[in-house]
CHARMM-style PDB file with segment names, atoms N, HN, CA, C and O in Angstrom:
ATOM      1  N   UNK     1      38.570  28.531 -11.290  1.00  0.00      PROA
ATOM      2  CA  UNK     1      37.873  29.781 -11.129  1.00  0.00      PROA
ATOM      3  C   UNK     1      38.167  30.365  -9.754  1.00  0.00      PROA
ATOM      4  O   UNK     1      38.063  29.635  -8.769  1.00  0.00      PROA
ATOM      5  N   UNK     2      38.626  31.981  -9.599  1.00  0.00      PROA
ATOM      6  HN  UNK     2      38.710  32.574 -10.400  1.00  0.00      PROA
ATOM      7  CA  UNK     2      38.243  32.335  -8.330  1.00  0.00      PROA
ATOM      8  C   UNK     2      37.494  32.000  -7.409  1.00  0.00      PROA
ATOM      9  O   UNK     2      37.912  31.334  -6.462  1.00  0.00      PROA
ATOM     10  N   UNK     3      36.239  32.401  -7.517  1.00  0.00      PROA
ATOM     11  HN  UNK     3      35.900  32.942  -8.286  1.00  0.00      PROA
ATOM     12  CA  UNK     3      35.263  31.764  -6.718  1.00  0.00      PROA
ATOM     13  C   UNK     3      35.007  30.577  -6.061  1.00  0.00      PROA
ATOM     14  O   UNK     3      34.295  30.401  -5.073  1.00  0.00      PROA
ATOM     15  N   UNK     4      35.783  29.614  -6.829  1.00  0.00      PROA
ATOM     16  HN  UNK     4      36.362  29.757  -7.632  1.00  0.00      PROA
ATOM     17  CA  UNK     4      36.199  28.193  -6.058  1.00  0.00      PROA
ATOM     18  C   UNK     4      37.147  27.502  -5.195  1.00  0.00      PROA
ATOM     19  O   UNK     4      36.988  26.479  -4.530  1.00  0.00      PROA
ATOM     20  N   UNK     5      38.872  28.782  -5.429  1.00  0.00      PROA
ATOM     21  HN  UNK     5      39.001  29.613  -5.969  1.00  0.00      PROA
ATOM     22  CA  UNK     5      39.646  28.467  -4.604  1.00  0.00      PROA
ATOM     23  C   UNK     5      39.367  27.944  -3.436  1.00  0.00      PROA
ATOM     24  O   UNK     5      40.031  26.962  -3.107  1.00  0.00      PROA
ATOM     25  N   UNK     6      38.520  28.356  -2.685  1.00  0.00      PROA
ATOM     26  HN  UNK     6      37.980  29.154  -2.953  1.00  0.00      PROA
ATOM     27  CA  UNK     6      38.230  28.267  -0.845  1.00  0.00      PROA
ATOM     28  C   UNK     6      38.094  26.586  -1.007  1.00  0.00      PROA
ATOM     29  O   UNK     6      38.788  25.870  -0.285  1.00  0.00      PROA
ATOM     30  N   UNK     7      36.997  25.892  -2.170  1.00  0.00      PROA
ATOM     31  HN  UNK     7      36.433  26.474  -2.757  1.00  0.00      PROA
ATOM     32  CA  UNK     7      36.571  24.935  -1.754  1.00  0.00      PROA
ATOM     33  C   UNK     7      37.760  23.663  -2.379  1.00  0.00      PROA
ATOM     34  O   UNK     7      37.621  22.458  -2.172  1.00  0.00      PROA
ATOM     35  N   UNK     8      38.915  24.297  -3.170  1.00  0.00      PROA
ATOM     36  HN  UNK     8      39.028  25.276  -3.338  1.00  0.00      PROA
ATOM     37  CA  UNK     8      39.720  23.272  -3.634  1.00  0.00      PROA
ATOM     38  C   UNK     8      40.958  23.299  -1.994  1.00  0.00      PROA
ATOM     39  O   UNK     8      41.637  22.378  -1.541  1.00  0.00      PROA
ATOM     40  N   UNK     9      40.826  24.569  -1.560  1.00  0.00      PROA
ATOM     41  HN  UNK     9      40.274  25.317  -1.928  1.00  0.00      PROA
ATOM     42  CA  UNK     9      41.917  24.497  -0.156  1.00  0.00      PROA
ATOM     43  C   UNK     9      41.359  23.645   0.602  1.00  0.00      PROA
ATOM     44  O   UNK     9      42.192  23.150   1.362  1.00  0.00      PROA
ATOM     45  N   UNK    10      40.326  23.242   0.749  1.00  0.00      PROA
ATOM     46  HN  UNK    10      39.649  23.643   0.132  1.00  0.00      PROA
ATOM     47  CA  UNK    10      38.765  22.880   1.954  1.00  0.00      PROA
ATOM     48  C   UNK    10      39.411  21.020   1.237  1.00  0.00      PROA
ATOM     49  O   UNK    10      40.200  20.424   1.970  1.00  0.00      PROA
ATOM     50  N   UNK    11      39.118  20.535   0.283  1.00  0.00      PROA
ATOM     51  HN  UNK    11      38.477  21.020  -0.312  1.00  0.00      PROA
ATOM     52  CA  UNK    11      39.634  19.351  -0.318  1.00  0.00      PROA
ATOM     53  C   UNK    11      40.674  19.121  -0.081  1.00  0.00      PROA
ATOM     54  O   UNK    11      40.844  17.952   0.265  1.00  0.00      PROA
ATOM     55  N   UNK    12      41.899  19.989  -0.113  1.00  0.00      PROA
ATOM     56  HN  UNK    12      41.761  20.938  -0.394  1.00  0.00      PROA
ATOM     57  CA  UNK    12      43.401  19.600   0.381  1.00  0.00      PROA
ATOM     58  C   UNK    12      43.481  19.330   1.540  1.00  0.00      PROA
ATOM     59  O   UNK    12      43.886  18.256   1.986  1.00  0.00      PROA
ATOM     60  N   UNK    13      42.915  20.742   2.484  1.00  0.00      PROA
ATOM     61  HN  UNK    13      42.586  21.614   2.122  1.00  0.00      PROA
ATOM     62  CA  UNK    13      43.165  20.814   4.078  1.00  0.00      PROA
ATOM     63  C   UNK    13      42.518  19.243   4.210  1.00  0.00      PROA
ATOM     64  O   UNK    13      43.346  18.451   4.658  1.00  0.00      PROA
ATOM     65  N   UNK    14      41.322  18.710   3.932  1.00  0.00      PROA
ATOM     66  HN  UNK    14      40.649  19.354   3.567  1.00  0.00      PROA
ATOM     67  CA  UNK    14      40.590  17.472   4.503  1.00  0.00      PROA
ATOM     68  C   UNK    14      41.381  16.421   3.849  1.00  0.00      PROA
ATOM     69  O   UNK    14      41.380  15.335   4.429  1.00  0.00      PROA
ATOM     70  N   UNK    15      42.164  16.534   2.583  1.00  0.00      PROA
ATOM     71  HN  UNK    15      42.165  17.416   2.111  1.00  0.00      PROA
ATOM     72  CA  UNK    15      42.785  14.779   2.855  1.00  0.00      PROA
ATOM     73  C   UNK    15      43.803  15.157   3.363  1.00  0.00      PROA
ATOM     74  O   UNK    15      44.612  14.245   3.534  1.00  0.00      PROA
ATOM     75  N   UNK    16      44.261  16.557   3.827  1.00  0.00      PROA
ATOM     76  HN  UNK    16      43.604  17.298   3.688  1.00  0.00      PROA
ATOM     77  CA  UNK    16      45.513  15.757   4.433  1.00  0.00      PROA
ATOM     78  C   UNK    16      45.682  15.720   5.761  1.00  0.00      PROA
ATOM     79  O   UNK    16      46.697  15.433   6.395  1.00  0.00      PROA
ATOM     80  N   UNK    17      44.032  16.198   6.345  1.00  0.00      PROA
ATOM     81  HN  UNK    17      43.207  16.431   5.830  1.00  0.00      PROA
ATOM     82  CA  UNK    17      43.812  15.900   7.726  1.00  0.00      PROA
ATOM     83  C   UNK    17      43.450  14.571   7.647  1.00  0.00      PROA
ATOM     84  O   UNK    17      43.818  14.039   8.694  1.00  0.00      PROA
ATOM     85  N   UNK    18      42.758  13.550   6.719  1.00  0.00      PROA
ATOM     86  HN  UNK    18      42.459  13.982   5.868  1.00  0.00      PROA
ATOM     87  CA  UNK    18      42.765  12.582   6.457  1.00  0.00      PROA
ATOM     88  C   UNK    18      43.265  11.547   6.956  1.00  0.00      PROA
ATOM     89  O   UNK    18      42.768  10.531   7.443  1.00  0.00      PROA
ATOM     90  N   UNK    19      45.125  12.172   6.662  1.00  0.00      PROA
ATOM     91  HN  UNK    19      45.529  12.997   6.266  1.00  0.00      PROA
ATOM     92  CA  UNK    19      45.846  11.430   6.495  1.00  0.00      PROA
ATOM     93  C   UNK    19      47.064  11.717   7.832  1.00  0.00      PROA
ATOM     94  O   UNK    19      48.276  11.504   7.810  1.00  0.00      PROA
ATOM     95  N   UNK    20      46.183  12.280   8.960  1.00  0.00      PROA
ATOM     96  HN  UNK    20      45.199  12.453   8.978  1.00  0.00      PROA
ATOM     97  CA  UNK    20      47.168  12.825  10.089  1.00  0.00      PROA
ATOM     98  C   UNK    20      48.247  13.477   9.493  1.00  0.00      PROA
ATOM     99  O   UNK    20      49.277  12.989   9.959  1.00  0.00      PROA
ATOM    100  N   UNK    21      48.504  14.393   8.642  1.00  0.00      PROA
ATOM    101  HN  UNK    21      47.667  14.789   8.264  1.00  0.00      PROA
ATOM    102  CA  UNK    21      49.253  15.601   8.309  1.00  0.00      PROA
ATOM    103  C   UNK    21      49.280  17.039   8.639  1.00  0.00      PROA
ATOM    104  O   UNK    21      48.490  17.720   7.986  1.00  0.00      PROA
ATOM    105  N   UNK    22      50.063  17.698   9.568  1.00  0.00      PROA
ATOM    106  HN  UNK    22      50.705  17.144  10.099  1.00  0.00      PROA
ATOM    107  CA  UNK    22      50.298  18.704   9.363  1.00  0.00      PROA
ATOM    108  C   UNK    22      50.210  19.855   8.276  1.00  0.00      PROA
ATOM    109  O   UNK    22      50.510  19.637   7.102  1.00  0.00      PROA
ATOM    110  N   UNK    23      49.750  21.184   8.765  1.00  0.00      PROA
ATOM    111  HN  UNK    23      49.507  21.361   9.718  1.00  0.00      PROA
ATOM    112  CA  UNK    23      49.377  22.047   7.672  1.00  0.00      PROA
ATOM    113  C   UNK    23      50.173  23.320   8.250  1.00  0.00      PROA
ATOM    114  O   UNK    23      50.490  23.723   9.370  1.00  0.00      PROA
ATOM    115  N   UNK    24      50.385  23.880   6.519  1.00  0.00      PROA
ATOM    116  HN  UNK    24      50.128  23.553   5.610  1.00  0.00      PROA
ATOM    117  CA  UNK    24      50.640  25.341   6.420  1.00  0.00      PROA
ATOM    118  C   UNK    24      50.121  26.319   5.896  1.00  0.00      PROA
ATOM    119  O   UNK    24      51.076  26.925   5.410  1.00  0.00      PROA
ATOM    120  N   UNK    25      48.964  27.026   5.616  1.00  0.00      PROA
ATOM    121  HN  UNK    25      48.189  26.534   6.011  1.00  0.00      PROA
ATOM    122  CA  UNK    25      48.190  27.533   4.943  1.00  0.00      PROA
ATOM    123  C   UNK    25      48.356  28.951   4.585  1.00  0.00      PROA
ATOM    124  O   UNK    25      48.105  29.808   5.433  1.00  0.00      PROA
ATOM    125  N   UNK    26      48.752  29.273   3.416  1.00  0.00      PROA
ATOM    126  HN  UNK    26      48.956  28.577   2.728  1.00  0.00      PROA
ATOM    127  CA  UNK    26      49.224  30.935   3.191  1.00  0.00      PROA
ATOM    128  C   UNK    26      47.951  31.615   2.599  1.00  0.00      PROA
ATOM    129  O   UNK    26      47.477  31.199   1.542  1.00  0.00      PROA
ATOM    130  N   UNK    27      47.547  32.374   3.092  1.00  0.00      PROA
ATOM    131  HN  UNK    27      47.932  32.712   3.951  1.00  0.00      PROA
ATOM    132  CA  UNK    27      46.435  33.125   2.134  1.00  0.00      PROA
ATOM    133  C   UNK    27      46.744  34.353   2.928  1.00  0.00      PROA
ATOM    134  O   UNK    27      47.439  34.685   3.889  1.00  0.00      PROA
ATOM    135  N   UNK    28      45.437  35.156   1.605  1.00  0.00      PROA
ATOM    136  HN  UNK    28      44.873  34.887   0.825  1.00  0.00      PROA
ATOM    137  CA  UNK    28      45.779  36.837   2.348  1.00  0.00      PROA
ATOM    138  C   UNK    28      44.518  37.188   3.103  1.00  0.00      PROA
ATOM    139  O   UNK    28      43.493  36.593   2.771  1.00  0.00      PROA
ATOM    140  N   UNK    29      44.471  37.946   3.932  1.00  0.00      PROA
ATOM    141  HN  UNK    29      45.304  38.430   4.201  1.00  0.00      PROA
ATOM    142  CA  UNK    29      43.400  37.863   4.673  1.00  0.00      PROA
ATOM    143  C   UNK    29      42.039  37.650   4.432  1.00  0.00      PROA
ATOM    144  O   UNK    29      41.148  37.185   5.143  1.00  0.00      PROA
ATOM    145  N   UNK    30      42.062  38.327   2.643  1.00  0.00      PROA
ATOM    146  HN  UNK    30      42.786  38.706   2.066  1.00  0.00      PROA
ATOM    147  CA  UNK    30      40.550  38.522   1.519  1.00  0.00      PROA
ATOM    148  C   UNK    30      39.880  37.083   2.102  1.00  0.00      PROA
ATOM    149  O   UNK    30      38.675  37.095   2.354  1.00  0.00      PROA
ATOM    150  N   UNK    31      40.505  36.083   2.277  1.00  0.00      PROA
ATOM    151  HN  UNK    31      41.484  36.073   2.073  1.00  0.00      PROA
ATOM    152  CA  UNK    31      39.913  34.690   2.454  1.00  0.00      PROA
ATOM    153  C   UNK    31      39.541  33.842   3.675  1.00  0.00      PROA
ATOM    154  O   UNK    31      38.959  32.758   3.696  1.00  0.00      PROA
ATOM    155  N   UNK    32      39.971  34.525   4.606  1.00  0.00      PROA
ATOM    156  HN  UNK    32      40.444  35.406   4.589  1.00  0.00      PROA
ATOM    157  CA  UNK    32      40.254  34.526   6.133  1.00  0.00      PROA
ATOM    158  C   UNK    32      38.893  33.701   6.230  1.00  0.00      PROA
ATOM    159  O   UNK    32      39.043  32.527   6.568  1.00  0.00      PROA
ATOM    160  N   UNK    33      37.726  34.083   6.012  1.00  0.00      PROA
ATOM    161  HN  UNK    33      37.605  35.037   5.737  1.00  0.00      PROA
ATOM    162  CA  UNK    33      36.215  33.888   6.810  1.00  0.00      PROA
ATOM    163  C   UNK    33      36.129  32.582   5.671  1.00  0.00      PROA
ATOM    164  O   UNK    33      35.868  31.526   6.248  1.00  0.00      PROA
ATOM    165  N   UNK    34      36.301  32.432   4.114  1.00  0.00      PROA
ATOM    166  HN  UNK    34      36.513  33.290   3.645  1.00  0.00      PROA
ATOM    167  CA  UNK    34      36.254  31.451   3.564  1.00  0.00      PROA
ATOM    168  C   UNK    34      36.610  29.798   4.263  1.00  0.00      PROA
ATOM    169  O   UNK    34      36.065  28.709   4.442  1.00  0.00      PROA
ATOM    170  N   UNK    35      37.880  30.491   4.485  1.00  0.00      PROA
ATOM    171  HN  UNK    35      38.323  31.376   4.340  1.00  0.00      PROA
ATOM    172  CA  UNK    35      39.202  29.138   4.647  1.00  0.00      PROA
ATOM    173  C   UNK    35      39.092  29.010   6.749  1.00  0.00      PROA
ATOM    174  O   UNK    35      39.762  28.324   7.522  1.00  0.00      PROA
ATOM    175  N   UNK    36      38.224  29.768   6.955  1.00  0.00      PROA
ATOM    176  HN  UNK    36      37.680  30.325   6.328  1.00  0.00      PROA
ATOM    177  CA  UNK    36      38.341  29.581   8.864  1.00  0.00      PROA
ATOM    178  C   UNK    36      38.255  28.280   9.325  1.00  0.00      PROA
ATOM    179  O   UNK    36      38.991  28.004  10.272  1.00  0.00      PROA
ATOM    180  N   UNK    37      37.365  27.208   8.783  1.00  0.00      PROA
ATOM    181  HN  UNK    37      36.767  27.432   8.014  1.00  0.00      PROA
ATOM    182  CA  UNK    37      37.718  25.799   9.118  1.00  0.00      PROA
ATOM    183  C   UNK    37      39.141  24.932   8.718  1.00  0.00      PROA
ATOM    184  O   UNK    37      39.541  24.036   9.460  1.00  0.00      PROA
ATOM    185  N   UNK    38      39.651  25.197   7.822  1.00  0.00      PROA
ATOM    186  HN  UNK    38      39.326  25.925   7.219  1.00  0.00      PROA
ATOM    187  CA  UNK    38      40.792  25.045   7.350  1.00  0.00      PROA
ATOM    188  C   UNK    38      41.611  25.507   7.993  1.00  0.00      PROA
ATOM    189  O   UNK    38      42.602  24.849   8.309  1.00  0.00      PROA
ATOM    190  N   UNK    39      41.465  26.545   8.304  1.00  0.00      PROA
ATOM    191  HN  UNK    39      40.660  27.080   8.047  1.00  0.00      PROA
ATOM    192  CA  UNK    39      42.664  27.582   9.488  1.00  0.00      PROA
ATOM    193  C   UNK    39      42.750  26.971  10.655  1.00  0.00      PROA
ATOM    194  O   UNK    39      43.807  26.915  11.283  1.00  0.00      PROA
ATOM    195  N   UNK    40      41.375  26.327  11.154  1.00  0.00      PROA
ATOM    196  HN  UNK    40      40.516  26.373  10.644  1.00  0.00      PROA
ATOM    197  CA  UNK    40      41.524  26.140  12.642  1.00  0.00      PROA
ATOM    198  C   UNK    40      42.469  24.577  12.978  1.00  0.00      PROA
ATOM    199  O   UNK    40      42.795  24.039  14.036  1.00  0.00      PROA
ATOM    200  N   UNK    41      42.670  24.244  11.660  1.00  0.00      PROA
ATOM    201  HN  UNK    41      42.406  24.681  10.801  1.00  0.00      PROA
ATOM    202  CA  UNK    41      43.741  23.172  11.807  1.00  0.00      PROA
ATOM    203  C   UNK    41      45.085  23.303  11.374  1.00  0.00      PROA
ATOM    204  O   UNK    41      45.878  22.383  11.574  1.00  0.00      PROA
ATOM    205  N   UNK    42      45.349  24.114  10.930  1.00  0.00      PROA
ATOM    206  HN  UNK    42      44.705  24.862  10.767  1.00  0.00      PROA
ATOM    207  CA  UNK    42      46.773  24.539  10.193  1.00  0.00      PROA
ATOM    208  C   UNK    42      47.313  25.828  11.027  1.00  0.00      PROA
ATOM    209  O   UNK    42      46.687  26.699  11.630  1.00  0.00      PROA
ATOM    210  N   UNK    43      48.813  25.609  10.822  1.00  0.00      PROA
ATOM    211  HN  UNK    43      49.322  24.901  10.332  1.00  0.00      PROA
ATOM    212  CA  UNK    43      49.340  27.343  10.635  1.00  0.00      PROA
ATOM    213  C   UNK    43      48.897  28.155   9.531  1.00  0.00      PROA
ATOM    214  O   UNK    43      48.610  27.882   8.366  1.00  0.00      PROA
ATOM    215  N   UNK    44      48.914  29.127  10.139  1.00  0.00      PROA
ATOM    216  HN  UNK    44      49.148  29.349  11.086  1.00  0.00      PROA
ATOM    217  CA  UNK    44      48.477  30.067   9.144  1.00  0.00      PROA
ATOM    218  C   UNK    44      49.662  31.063   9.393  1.00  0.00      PROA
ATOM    219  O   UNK    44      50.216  31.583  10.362  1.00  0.00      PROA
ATOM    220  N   UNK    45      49.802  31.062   7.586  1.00  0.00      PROA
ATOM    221  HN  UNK    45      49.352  30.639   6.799  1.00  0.00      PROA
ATOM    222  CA  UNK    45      50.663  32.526   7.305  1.00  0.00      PROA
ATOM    223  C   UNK    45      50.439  33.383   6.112  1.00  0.00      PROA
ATOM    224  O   UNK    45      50.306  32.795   5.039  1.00  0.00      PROA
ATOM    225  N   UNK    46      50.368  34.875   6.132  1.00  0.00      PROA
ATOM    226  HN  UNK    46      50.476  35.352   7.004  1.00  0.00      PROA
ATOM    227  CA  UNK    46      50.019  35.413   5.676  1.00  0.00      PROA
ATOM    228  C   UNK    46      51.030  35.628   4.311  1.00  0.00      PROA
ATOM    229  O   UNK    46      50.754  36.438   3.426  1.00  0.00      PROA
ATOM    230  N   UNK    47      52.078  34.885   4.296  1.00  0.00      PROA
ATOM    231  HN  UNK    47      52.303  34.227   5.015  1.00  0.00      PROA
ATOM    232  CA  UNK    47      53.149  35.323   2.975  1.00  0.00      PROA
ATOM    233  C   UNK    47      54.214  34.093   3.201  1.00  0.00      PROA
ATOM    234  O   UNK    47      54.232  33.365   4.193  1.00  0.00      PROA
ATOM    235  N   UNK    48      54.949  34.027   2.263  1.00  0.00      PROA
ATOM    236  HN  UNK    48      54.935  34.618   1.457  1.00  0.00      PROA
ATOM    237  CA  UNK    48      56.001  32.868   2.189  1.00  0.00      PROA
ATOM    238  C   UNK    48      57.096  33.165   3.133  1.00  0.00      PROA
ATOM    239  O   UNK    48      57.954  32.305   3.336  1.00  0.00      PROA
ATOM    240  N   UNK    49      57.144  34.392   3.771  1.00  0.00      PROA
ATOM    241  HN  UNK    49      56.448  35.091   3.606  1.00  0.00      PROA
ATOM    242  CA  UNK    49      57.897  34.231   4.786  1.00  0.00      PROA
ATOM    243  C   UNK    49      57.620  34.332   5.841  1.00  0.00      PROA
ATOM    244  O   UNK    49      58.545  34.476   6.641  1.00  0.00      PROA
ATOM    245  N   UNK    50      56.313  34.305   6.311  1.00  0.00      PROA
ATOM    246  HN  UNK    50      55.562  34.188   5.661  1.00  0.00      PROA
ATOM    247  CA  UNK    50      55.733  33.984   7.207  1.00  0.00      PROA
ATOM    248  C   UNK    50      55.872  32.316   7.616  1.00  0.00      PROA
ATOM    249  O   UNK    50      56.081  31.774   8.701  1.00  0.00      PROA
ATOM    250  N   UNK    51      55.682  31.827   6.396  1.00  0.00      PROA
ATOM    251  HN  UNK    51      55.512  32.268   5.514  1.00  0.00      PROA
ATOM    252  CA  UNK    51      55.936  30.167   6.385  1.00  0.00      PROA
ATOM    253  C   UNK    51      56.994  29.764   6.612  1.00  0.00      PROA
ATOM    254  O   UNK    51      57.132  28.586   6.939  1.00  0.00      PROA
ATOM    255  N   UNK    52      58.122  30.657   6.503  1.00  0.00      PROA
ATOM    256  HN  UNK    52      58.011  31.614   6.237  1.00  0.00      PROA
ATOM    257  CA  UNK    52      59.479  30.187   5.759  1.00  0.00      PROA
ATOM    258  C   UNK    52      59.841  30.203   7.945  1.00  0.00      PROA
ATOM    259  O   UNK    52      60.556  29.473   8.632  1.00  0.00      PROA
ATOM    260  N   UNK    53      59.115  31.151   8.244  1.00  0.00      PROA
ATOM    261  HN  UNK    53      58.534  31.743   7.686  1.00  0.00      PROA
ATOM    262  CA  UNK    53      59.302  31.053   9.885  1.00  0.00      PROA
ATOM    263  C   UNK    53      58.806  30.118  10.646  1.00  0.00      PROA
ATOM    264  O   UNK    53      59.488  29.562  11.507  1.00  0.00      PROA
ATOM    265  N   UNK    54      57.444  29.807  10.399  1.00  0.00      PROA
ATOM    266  HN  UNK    54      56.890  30.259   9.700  1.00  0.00      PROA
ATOM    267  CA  UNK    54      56.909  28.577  11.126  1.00  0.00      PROA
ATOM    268  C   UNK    54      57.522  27.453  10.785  1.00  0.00      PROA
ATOM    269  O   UNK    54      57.157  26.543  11.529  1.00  0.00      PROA
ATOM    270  N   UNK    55      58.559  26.992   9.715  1.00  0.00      PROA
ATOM    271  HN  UNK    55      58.856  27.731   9.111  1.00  0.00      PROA
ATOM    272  CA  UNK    55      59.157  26.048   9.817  1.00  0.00      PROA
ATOM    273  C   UNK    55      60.441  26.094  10.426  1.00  0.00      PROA
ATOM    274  O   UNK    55      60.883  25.091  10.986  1.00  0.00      PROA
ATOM    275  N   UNK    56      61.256  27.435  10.362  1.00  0.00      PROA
ATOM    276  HN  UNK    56      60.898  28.250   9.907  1.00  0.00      PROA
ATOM    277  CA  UNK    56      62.235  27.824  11.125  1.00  0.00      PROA
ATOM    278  C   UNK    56      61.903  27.268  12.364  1.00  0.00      PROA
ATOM    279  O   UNK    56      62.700  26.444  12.813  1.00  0.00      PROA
ATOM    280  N   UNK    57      60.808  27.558  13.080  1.00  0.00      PROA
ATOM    281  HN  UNK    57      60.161  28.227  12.715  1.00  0.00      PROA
ATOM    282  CA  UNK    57      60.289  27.339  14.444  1.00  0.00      PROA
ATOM    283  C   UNK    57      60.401  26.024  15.100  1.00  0.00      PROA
ATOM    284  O   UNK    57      60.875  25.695  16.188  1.00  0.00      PROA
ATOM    285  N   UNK    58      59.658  25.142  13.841  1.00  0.00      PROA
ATOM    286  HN  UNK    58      59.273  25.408  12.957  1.00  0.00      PROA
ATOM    287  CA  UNK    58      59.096  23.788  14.173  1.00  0.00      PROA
ATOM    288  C   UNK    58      60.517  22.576  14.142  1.00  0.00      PROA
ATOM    289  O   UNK    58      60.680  21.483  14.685  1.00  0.00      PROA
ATOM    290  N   UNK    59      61.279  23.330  13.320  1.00  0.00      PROA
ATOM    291  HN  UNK    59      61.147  24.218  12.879  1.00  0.00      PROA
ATOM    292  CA  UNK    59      62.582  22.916  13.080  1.00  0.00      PROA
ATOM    293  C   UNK    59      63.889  23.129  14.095  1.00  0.00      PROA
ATOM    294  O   UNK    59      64.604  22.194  14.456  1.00  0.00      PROA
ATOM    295  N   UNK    60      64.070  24.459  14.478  1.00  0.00      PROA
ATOM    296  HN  UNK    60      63.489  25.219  14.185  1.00  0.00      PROA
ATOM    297  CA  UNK    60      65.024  24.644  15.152  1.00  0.00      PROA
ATOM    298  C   UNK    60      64.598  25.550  16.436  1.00  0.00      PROA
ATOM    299  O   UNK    60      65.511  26.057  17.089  1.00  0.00      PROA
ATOM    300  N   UNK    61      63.191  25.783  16.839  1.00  0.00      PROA
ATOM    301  HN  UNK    61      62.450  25.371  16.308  1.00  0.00      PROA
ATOM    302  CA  UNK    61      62.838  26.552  18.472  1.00  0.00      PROA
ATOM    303  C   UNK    61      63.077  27.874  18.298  1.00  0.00      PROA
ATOM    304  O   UNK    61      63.126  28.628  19.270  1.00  0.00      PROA
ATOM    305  N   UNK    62      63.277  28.360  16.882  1.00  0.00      PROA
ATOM    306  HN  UNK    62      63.237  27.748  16.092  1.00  0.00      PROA
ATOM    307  CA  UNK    62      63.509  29.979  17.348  1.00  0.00      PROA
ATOM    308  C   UNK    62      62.696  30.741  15.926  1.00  0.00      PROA
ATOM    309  O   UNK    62      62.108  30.204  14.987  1.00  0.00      PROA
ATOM    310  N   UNK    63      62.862  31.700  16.124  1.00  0.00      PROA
ATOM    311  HN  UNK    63      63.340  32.137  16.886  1.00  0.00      PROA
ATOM    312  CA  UNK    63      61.876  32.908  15.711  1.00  0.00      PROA
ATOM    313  C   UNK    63      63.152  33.753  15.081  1.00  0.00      PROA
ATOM    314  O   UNK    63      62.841  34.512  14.163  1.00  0.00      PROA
ATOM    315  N   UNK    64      64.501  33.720  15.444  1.00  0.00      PROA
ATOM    316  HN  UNK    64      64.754  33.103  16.189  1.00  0.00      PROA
ATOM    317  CA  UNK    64      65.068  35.016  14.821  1.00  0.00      PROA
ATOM    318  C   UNK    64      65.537  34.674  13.708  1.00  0.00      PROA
ATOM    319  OT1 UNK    64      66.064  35.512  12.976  1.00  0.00      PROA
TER     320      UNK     64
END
């Protein structure tokens, strides 16, 4: 159900903080205030290529 997404991201984000894992979290802003504990441990990106950059980043130091 809609209404539940926030709390199945909230279950992921926590085991896989769990499990000392790194996060990438894509949502659109509609969810921002939902998912803010979740956020404050992950990247956050607003679209798949937003993501597709933070790994560019984490991978090779650059942005272009």
């Amino acid at each position: 159900m809609e209404k539940y997404k926030q709390w199945n991201a909230a279950f992921d984000a926590g085991y896989a903080a769990a499990l000392n894992k790194s996060m990438i979290v894509i949502h659109s802003n509609d969810h921002q205030h939902a998912l803010k504990e979740v956020d404050a441990s992950a990247a956050v990106a607003l679209d798949q290529k937003q993501a597709f950059r933070i790994l560019k980043y984490i991978l090779e130091g650059s942005l272009k």
